[in-house]
C-alpha positions in Angstrom: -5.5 26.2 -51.1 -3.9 28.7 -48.9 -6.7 31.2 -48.7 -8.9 27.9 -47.8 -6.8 27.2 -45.0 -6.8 30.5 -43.6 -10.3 31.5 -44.3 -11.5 28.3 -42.5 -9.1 28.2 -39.6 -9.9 32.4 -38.8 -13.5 30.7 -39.0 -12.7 29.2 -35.8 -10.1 32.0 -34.1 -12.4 34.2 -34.7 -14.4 33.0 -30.8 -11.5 35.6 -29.7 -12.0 38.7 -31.7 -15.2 38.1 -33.0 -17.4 35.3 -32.3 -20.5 35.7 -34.2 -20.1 37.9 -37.4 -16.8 36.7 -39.0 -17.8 33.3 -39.0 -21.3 34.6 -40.6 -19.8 36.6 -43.2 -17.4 34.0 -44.2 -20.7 31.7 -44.7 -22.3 33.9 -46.8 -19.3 35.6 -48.6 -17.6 32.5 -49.9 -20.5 31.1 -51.5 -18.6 29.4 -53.9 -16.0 27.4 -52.0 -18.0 25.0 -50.1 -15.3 23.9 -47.9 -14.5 27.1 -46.5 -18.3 27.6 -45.8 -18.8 24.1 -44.1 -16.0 25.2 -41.6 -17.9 28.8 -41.4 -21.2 27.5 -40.5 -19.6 25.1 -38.2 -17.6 27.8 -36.4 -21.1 30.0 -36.3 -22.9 27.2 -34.9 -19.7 26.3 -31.6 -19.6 30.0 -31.7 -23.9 30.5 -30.3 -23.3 27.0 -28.1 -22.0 29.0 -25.4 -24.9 31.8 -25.5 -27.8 29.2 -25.7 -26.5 27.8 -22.7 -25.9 30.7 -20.7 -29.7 31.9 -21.7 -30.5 28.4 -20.5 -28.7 28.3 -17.3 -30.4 32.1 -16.5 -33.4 30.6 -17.3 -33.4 27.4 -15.3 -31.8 29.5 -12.1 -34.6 32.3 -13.0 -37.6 29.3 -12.8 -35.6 27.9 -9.7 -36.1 31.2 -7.8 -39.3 31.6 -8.3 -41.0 28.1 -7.9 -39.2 27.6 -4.3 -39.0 29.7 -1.3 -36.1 28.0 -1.1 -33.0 30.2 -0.9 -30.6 27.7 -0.4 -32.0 25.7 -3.5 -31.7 29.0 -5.5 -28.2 29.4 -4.2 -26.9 25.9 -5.1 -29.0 26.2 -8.4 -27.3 29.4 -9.4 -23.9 27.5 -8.2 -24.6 24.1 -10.4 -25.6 26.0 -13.2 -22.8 28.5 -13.2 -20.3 26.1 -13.3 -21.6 23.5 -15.8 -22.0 26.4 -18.3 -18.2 28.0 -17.4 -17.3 24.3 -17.9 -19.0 23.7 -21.4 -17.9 27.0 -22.5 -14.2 26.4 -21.8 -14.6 23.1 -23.7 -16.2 24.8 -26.8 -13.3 28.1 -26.3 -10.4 25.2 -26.3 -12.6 23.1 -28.9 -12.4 26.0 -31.5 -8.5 26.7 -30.8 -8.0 22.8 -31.3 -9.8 23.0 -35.1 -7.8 26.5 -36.0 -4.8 24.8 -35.2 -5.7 21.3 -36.5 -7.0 23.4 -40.2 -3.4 24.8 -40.5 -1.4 22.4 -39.6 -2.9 20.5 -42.3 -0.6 19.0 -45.4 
């Protein structure tokens, strides 16, 4: 039960050290404890949350720029999109802490 705890819980810790391969190899190593790999492939998934947005946000600032001759539009856009993806990616960072802690502190 202990190994469980911990496997699952580094799952999560691991958006420190290392965000996208632990949580992989956990998924695929521990094929045969299925609790450990829910929490894996849950961790993998917060872990590329962050990225997709940031891809997102470079590409909606990207499509910004060139549509309008705006610069000021651009500007804000870059601005707006910056900060909604810093936000959302501080939320996910604290999110993951919250269910490492929450795993191990677990009865």
């Amino acid at each position: 039960m202990q190994k469980i705890k911990i496997l699952s819980a580094l799952s999560y810790f691991s958006i420190v050290f290392a965000p996208f391969i632990f949580p992989l190899i956990i998924w695929f190593v521990c094929a045969d404890e299925p609790v450990i790999r829910n929490h894996a492939k849950k961790a993998f998934l917060l872990h590329l949350l962050p990225v997709f947005l940031t891809l997102m946000g470079i590409i909606f600032v990207g499509t910004t720029g060139i549509v309008t001759d705006q610069a000021q539009l651009t500007g804000w856009g870059v601005v707006l999109a910056l900060g909604i993806v810093s936000l959302i990616d501080l939320i996910v960072f604290i999110y993951n802490i919250y269910k490492g802690i929450k795993i191990l502190a677990q009865d």
